[in-house]
C-alpha positions in Angstrom: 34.7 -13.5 -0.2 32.3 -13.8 2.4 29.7 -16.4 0.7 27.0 -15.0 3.3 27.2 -11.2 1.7 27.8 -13.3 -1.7 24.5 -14.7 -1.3 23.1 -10.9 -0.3 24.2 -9.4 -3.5 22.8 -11.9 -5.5 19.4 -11.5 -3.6 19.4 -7.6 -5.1 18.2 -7.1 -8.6 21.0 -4.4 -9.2 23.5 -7.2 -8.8 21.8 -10.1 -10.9 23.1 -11.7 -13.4 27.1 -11.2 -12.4 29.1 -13.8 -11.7 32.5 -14.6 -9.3 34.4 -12.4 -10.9 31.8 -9.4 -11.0 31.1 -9.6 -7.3 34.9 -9.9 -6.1 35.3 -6.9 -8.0 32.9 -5.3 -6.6 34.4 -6.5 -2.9 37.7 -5.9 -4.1 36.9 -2.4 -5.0 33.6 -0.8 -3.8 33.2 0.3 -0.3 30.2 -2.1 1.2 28.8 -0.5 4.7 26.1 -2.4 6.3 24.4 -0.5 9.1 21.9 -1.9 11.6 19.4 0.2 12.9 17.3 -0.7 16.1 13.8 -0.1 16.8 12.7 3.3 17.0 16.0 4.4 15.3 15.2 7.1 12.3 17.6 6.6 9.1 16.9 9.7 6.8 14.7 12.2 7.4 12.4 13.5 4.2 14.4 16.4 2.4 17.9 15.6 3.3 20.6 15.3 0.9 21.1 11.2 -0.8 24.9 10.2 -1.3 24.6 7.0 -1.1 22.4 3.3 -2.7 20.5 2.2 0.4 19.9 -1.5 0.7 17.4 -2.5 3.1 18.6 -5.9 3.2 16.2 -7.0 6.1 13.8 -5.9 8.7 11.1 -3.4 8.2 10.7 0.4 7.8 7.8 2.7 8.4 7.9 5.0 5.3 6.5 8.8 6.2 6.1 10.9 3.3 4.4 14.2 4.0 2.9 15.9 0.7 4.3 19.1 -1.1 2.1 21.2 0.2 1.8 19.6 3.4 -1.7 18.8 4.0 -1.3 15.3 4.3 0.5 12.3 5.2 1.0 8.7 3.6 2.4 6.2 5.7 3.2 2.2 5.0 5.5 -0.3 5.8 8.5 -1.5 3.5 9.9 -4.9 4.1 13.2 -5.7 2.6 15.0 -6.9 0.4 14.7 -3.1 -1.2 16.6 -0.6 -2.9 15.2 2.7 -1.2 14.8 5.7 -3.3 17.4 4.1 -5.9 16.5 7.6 -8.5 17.1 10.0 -6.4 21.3 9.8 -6.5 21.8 11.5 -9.9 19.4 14.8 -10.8 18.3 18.1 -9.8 16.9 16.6 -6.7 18.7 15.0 -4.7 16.4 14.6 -1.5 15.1 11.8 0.1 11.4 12.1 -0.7 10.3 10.1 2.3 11.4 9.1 6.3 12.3 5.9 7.2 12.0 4.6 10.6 13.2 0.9 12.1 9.8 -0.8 13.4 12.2 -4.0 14.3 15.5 -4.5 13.8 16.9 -3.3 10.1 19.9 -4.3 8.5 21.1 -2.0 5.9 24.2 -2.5 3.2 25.4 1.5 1.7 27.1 2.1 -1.4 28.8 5.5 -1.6 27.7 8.2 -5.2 31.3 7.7 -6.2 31.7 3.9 -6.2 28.1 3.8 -7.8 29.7 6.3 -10.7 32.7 3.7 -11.2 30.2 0.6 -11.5 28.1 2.7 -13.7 31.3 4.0 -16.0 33.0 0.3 -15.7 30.8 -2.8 -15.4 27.7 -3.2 -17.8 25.9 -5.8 -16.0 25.4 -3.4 -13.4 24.3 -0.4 -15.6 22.0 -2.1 -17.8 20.4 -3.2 -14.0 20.3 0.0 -13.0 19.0 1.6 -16.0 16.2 -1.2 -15.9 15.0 0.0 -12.8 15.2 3.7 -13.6 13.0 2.8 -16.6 10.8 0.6 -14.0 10.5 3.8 -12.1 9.7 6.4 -14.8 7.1 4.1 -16.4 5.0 3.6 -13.4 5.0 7.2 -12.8 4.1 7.5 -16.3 1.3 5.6 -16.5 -0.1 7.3 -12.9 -0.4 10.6 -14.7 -2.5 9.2 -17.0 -5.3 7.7 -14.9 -8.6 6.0 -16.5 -11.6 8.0 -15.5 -13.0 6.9 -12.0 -17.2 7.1 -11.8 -17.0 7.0 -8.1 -15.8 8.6 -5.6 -14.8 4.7 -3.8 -12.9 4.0 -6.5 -11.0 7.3 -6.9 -10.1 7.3 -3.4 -8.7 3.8 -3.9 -6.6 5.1 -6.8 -4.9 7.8 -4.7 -4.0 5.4 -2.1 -2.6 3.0 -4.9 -0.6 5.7 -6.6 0.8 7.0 -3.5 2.4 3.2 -2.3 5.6 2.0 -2.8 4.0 -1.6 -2.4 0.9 -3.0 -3.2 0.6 -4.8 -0.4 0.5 -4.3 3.4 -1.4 -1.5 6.1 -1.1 2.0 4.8 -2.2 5.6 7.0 -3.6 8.0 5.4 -2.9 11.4 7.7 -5.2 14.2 6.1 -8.3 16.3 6.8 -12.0 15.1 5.5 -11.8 18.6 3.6 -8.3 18.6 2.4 -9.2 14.2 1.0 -12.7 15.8 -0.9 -10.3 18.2 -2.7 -8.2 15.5 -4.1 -11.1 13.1 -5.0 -13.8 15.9 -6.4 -16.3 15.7 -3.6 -17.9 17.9 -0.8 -15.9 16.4 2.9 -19.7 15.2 3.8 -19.9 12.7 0.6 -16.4 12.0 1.2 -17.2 10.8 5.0 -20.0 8.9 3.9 -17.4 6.8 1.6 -15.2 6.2 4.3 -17.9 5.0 7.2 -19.4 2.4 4.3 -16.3 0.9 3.9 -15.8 1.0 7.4 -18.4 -0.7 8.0 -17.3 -3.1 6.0 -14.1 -3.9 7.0 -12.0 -2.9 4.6 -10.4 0.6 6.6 -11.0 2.3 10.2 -11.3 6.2 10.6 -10.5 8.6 13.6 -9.7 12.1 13.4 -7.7 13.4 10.8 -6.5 9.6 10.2 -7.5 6.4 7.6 -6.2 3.0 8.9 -6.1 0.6 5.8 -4.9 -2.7 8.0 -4.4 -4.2 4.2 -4.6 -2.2 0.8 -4.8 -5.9 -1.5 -8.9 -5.8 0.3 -9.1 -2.3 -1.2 -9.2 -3.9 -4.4 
């Protein structure tokens, strides 16, 4: 066994807690792509089919995820090490939800639906991970439907860019009309645009046309 890809499973949370024997298994049996992707290079588009775990094992993606009804896009950067989209494999809906795009060199390791199923069906250390961060998952979306009341309008717009991350950290874009963001927050687009030049002004976001530059969401905060 390689004690470099050694070393990268037991980096990932699904593969925690196993030991030798687990992991040459797993090498033994499962069928481990890795994948590099330069700069520039598109993995998944939003809506296509998922049949396989992706493990961004390092590099960075630009995540695109344009809204159902396609008035708006949220854009960020996710840094590995990361599972992407690890809930979307089983279910109705099997889509990415997002597109990722290399911004440097990514380096990606794939596990095929039907190895997953065997892990799942035969090794318990790596079910009880999984099911851990399915539960992770479904409580945090959980608790985002049921949102404390926000007085302001600042601080309801800082809740929809929270809820709509993947990390808490980092530059997120906001893509949208001032119209289309007043809907979502509760106010008229000229109360809305008055919000976003104050905290312009002070630093904390940039504005152009149809776009919100957040060069750090943590300031939001």
């Amino acid at each position: 066994m390689d004690i470099r890809m050694y070393d990268t499973l037991h980096s990932i949370p699904l593969f925690q807690g196993m030991n030798g024997i687990d992991l040459n298994r797993i090498f033994d049996n499962v069928q481990l792509t890795i994948e590099c992707l330069e700069q520039g290079e598109v993995y998944v588009h939003q809506g296509e089919p998922c049949q396989q775990l992706t493990f961004l094992l390092n590099g960075t993606f630009r995540v695109d995820t344009l809204s159902p009804d396609e008035n708006y896009t949220f854009t960020e950067q996710l840094t590995g090490t990361a599972l992407l989209e690890g809930d979307i494999l089983y279910g109705i809906q099997r889509q990415w939800s997002s597109t990722y795009t290399a911004i440097d060199t990514c380096r990606l390791m794939l596990i095929p639906k039907d190895d997953v199923s065997r892990m799942l069906a035969t090794m318990e250390i790596f079910r009880i991970n999984y099911l851990n961060t399915l539960c992770t998952l479904a409580a945090r979306r959980r608790r985002n439907a049921w949102p404390s009341p926000s007085p302001t309008l600042r601080m309801r717009f800082v809740r929809f860019v929270t809820t709509h991350a993947l990390q808490p950290k980092g530059p997120k874009q906001l893509t949208i009309r001032m119209a289309d963001l007043g809907n979502h927050l509760g106010g008229t687009r000229a109360l809305v645009s008055t919000m976003l030049h104050e905290m312009q002004d002070e630093g904390l976001l940039t504005i152009s046309r149809g776009h919100i530059d957040i060069p750090e969401m943590t300031d939001l905060y």
